[in-house]
C-alpha positions, 0 to 999 in steps of 0.5 A: 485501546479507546483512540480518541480517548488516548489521541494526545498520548498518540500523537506524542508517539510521533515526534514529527507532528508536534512541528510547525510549518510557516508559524501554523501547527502542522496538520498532516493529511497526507498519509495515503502518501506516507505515514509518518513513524512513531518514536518507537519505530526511529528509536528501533531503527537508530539503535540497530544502526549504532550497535547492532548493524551487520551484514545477514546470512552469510557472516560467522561472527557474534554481530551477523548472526544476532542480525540474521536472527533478527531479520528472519523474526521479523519474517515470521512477524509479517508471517504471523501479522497476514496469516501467511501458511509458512514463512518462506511465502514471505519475501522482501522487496522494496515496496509494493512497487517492488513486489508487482515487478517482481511478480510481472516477471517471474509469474510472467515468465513462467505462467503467461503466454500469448493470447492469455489475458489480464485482468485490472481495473480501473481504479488502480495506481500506475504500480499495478497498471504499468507492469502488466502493460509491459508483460503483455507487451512481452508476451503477446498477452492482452490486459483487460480492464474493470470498469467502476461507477462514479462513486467508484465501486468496481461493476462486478457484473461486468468483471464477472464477464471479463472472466474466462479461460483465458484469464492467467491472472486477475491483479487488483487493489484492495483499497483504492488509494485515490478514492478511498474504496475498499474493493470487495476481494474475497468475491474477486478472488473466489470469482478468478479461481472458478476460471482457474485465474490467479489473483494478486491484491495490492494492499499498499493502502488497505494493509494499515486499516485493517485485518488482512488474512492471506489464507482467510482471502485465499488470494494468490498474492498480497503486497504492501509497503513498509513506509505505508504502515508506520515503518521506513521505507525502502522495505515492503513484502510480498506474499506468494502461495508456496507452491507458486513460488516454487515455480516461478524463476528470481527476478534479479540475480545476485548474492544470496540468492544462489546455492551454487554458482559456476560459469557453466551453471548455477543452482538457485537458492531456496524460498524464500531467498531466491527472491532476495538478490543482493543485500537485503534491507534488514534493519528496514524489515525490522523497522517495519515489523516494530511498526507492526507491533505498535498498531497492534498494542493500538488495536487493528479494529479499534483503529478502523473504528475511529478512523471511520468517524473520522471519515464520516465526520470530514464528509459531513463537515466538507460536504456543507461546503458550497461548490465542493465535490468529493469523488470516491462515494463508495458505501464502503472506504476508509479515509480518504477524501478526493476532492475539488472546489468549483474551478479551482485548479487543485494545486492553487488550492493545495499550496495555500493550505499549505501556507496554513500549514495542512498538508494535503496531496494534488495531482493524478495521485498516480491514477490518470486512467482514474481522472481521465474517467472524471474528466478531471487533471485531479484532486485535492486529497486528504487521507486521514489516520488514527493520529489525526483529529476531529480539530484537524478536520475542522482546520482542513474545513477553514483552510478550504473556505479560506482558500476559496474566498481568496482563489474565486 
């Protein structure tokens, strides 16, 4: 579909776009955050709450198996959406979020020992730094960091000396979520396989810009959310390559997730229910796999077109602003703008723009390594989707010099 020829009919898709906040039509720049959901996807949610609601796999009656059946077809459509090998590699969680810990763990447990080493780098979110910490900290494993350049492109000349036998597992995103840099994985993980290192992407802001095949990229893992895709959150996947979740033990224990339990023993459960304790958040997965399908009636590349322009028309436009600076210059991102304006603290920036009704994010965005690299407390930033406009860009542009005359 021609995006910016159909943009209105689009943006009606989204009933919560159409609202104002403080008297001013609503420009929503916070996408990198959350996406907002289309009526198809609310529509979606509301009726499987109010006919179809039942609890899955374990109920005989006419509402639990329709239910089941609709939760493992949307295993499938996630299956089908990444190219996964089979449909037990896909395993739902709570989020991206969800899923590392969940990886942390149970391929800590199984795989990691004292003295291995992991590999991050330096442009990740707390989500994929954080849990490693802790499973070094468990294991006596040491975590080592990729270093980037000010435009904030990972030195993969230094990666490749950070490699080595020691290496158990290379855990990276795929997008940068403050920066907006779209990290060259396929060589990450054609690299870590040559020292026999595993790779996990995490995929939370690259998943929604475009196509992503599992076995193509050949990675280990792949994990993203639900909330970030156009769908509700509270849901999110984890891929896994069959044989290594074979492998690895459950995280959390529970029902469902068992074949037999005694007080003396219990057997697991197969794939992929061995990673789904509890009772899982299916009308989520197939809220999130109706979201699925409506940014495949758009079409995946045709998204990535135009919200490309979109970038590089806010960059041009941004960039005539005097004393503005964007951080994140990478020659190859998606879009999203990290920027600050002369002294400006980004949270007095952020909440006047707000009065003009444009919503931006301020702050770390959860990557305080990241700032502390800059120098800097934070950024303003603007993450821009297929739903947003050329006229919204030049809102954002007024709002800033606005603010500025009034902040300098």
């Amino acid at each position: 579909m021609d995006i910016k020829q159909n943009i209105q009919q689009i943006r009606n898709d989204f009933p919560l776009l159409s609202q104002t906040v403080y008297g001013k039509p609503l420009v929503y720049m916070d996408n990198g955050a959350t996406t907002q959901k289309p009526k198809v996807v609310i529509d979606a949610i509301n009726d499987l709450h109010a006919s179809k609601n039942a609890s899955i796999h374990r109920g005989v009656h006419f509402l639990s198996e329709q239910m089941t059946e609709m939760y493992e077809n949307a295993r499938r459509r996630v299956q089908q959406f990444i190219n996964a090998e089979h449909s037990q590699e896909i395993i739902f969680t709570s989020g991206t979020t969800g899923s590392i810990n969940t990886i942390a763990f149970s391929f800590g447990e199984q795989f990691v020992k004292a003295g291995d080493e992991i590999i991050v780098s330096g442009i990740e979110h707390h989500s994929n730094i954080v849990p490693w910490q802790m499973l070094c900290e468990r294991k006596n494993a040491k975590l080592r960091v990729i270093p980037f350049s000010d435009s904030g492109e990972l030195l993969m000349d230094e990666y490749k000396k950070l490699l080595s036998s020691k290496t158990k597992l290379v855990a990276v995103n795929h997008v940068s979520n403050a920066l907006g840099t779209i990290n060259p994985i396929k060589e990450i993980i054609d690299l870590a396989h040559e020292v026999d290192a595993y790779v996990l992407i995490d995929g939370a802001q690259g998943i929604q810009h475009g196509n992503v095949d599992v076995q193509q990229l050949d990675c280990d893992f792949y994990v993203f959310s639900g909330h970030k895709i156009y769908g509700p959150t509270g849901i999110g996947v984890m891929y896994g390559k069959e044989k290594l979740l074979y492998q690895m033990p459950p995280y959390q224990g529970g029902g469902d997730m068992v074949e037999c339990v005694s007080f003396e023993k219990t057997i697991y459960n197969q794939l992929p229910f061995k990673f789904e304790a509890g009772t899982s958040n299916y009308i989520g997965a197939i809220g999130m796999t109706t979201a699925i399908d409506y940014i495949e009636s758009l079409g995946i590349a045709d998204i990535a077109k135009y919200e490309n322009e979109l970038l590089q028309y806010a960059t041009k436009r941004l960039s005539e602003i005097d004393g503005l600076r964007i951080y994140g210059t990478a020659a190859n991102k998606i879009s999203i703008l990290s920027f600050l304006v002369g002294n400006i603290h980004p949270y007095d920036m952020g909440m006047i723009l707000d009065k003009m009704g444009i919503a931006v994010r301020t702050g770390t965005h959860c990557a305080m390594p990241l700032m502390d690299k800059y120098e800097i407390e934070g950024t303003i930033r603007a993450s821009l989707v297929f739903y947003n406009t050329i006229e919204e860009v030049d809102r954002l542009a007024e709002g800033i010099l606005k603010a500025k005359s009034m902040l300098e």
